[in-house]
C-alpha positions in Angstrom: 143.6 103.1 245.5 145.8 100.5 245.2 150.1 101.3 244.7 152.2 99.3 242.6 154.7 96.9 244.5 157.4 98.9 242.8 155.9 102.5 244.3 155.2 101.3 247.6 157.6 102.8 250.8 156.3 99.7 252.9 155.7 95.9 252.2 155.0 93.0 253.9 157.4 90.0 254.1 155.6 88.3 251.2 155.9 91.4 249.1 159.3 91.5 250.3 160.0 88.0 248.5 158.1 88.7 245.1 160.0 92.3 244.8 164.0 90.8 245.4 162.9 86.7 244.3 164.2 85.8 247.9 161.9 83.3 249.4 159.5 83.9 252.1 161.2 82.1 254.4 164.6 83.8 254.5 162.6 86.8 254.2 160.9 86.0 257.6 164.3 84.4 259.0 166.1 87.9 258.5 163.5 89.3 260.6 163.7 86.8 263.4 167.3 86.9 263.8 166.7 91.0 263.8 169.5 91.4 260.6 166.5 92.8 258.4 164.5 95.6 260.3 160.7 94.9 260.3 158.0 96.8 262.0 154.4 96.2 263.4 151.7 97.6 262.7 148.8 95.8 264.6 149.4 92.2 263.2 151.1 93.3 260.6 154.9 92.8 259.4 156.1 96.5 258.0 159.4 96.3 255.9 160.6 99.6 255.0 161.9 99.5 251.4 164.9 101.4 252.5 165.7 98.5 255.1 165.3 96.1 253.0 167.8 97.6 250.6 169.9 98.3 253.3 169.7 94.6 254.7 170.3 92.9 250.4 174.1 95.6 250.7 175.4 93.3 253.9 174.6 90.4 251.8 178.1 88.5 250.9 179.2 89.4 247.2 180.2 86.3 245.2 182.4 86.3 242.0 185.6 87.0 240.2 185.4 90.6 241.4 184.8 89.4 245.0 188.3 87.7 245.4 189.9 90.4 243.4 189.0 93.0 245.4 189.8 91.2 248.6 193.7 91.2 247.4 193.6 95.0 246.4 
């Protein structure tokens, strides 16, 4: 039985990059530099959907709001 992308608690880097549109590569960077969790499972590279999430929040926010809310 197969799980959609969308229902799925784990996902590999490249699942990572189809679900949020970020590109493999940074995908895989975040993990070398340890700022996204990943875990193994035998050869395989485990991101926990909740780490990812978790990783996307300490991303910088950009916008009108952004500098707005830094003078509040």
């Amino acid at each position: 039985m197969t799980v959609p992308l969308a229902d799925r608690l784990s996902l590999s880097p490249e699942e990572a990059s189809a679900l949020t549109g970020i590109g493999q590569t940074s995908i895989r960077a975040a993990v070398a530099s340890g700022a996204l969790t990943a875990r193994k499972l035998g050869t395989r590279t485990i991101i926990l959907r909740e780490d990812l999430y978790a990783w996307l929040k300490t991303l910088p926010l950009t916008g009108k709001k952004t500098v707005m809310a830094e003078h509040v």
